[in-house]
C-alpha positions in Angstrom: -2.4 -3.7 -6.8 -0.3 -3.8 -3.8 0.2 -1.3 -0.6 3.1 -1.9 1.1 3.1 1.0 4.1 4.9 -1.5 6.5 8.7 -0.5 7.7 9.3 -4.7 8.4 12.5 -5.7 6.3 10.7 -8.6 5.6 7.7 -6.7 3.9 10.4 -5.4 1.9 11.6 -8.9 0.7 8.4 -9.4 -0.3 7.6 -6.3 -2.4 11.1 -7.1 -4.0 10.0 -10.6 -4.8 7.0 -9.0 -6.2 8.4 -6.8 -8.8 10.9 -9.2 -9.5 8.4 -11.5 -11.3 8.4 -8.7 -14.2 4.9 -8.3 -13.9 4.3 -5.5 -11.7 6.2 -1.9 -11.3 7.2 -0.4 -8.0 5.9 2.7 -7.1 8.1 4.5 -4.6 6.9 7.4 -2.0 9.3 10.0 -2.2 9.1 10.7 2.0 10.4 14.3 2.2 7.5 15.1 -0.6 5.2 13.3 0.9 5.4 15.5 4.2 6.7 19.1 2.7 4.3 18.7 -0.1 1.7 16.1 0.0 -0.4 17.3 -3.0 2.2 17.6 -5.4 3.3 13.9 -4.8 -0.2 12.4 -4.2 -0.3 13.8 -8.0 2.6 12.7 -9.6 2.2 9.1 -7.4 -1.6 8.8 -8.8 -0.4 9.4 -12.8 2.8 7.1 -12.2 0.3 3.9 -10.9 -2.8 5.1 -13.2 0.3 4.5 -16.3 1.8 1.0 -14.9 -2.0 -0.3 -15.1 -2.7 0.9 -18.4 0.4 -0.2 -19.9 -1.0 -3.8 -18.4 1.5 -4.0 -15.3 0.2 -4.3 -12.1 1.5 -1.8 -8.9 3.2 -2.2 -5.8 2.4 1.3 -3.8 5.9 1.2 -1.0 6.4 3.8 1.4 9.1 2.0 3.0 10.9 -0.3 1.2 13.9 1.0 0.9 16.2 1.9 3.7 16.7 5.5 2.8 12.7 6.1 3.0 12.7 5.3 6.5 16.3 7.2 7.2 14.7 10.5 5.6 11.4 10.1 7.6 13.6 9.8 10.3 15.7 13.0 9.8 12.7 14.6 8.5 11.2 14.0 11.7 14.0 15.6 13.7 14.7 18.4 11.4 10.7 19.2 11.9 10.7 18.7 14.8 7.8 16.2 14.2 7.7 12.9 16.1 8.2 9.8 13.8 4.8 8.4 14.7 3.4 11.8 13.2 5.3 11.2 10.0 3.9 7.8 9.6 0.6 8.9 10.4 0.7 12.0 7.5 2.6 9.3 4.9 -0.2 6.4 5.9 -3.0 9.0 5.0 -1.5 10.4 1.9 -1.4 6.8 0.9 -4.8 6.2 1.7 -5.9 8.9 -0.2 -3.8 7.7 -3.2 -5.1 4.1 -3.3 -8.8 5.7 -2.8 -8.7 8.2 -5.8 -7.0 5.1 -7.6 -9.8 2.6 -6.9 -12.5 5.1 -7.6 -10.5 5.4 -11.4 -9.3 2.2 -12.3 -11.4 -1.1 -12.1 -9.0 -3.2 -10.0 -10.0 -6.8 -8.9 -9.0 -6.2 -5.7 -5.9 -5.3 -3.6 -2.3 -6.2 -1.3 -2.5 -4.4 1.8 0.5 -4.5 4.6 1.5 -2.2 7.1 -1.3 -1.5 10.1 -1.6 2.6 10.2 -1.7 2.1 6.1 -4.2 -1.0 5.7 -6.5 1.1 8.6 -6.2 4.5 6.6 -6.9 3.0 2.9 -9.7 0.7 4.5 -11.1 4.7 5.8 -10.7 5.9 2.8 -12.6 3.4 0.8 -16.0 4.2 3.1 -16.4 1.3 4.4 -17.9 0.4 8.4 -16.4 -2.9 8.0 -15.6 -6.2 6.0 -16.0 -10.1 6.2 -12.8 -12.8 6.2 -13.5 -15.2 3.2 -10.5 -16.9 3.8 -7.0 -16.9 4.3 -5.0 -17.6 1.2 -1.9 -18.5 3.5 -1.8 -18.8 6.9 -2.2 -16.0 8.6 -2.8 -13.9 5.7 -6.8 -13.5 5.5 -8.6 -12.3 2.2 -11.9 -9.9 3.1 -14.3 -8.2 1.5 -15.7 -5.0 1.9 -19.2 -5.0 3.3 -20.8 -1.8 2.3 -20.1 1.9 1.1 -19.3 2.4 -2.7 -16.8 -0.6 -2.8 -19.4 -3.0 -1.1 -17.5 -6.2 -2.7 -14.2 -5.3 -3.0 -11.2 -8.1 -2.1 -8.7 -7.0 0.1 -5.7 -9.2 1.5 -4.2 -8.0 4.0 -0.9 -8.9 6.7 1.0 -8.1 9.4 4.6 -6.8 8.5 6.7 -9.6 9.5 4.2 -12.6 8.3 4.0 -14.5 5.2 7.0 -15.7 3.5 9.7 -14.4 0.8 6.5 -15.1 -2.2 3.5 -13.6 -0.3 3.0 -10.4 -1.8 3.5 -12.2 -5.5 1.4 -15.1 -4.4 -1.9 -12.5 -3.4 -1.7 -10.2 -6.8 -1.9 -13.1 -8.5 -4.6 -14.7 -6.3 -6.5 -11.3 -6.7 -5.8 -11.0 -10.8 
């Protein structure tokens, strides 16, 4: 399961390299939904990922991977007159509230995270006070573990928008599988 929230073009590459392998299924935020109706696509978003795992494909969760996401949060942003760090902030908790009813469903071995505001929310979310670095399965890329709250355990890897290289995202599902 991966949770792309960052708006770094190459994050994108990555996420695209991802699905590209055939073995996981892009999940895309629809952006205006997310902020005109966040319960109604938190819905439809949860059924979508909950149906990729149990047809045996794994998920990549993007709120910004394409170019028209970020355009719409944009517009969306001036139309509401709603500054764009606002936007992120109401799309970065929707997704942690996605990924948290998801986990507490589906037994996952663990998860992608990138984006800061995202991996901060979904790490919330999952009631935690904190996590330990095992070890970083690339440079620069670390893989933790939740230390307590009803996930105590679970493996997260998370990175910074622009790091990593064109097979990062790919390379941690698998390392998680």
């Amino acid at each position: 399961f991966a949770v792309v929230g960052s708006v770094n073009s190459i994050s994108a590459l990555q996420a695209r390299k991802a699905i590209a392998d055939g073995e996981a299924k892009i999940v895309t935020i629809n952006v205006e939904k997310a902020i005109l109706n966040p319960q109604e696509e938190k819905e439809k978003l949860i059924l979508n990922i909950i149906h990729n795992f149990d047809n045996g494909f794994d998920v990549v969760l993007a709120s910004a991977i394409e170019s028209k996401q970020i355009i719409t949060a944009s517009s969306l942003g001036k139309i509401l007159n709603m500054p764009l760090d606002k936007i992120s902030s109401k799309i970065s908790d929707l997704i942690g509230d996605i990924v948290s009813e998801v986990v507490g469903t589906k037994r996952i071995s663990g998860m992608f995270l990138t984006g800061g505001d995202t991996a901060i929310n979904v790490i919330k979310k999952l009631r935690t006070n904190g996590a330990i670095i095992i070890e970083e399965i690339e440079p620069g890329i670390p893989l933790i573990e939740l230390l307590d709250g009803p996930y105590k355990g679970f493996k997260v890897v998370t990175k910074a928008g622009a790091f990593g290289n064109e097979g990062t995202i790919l390379n941690a599902m698998k390392y998680l599988r």
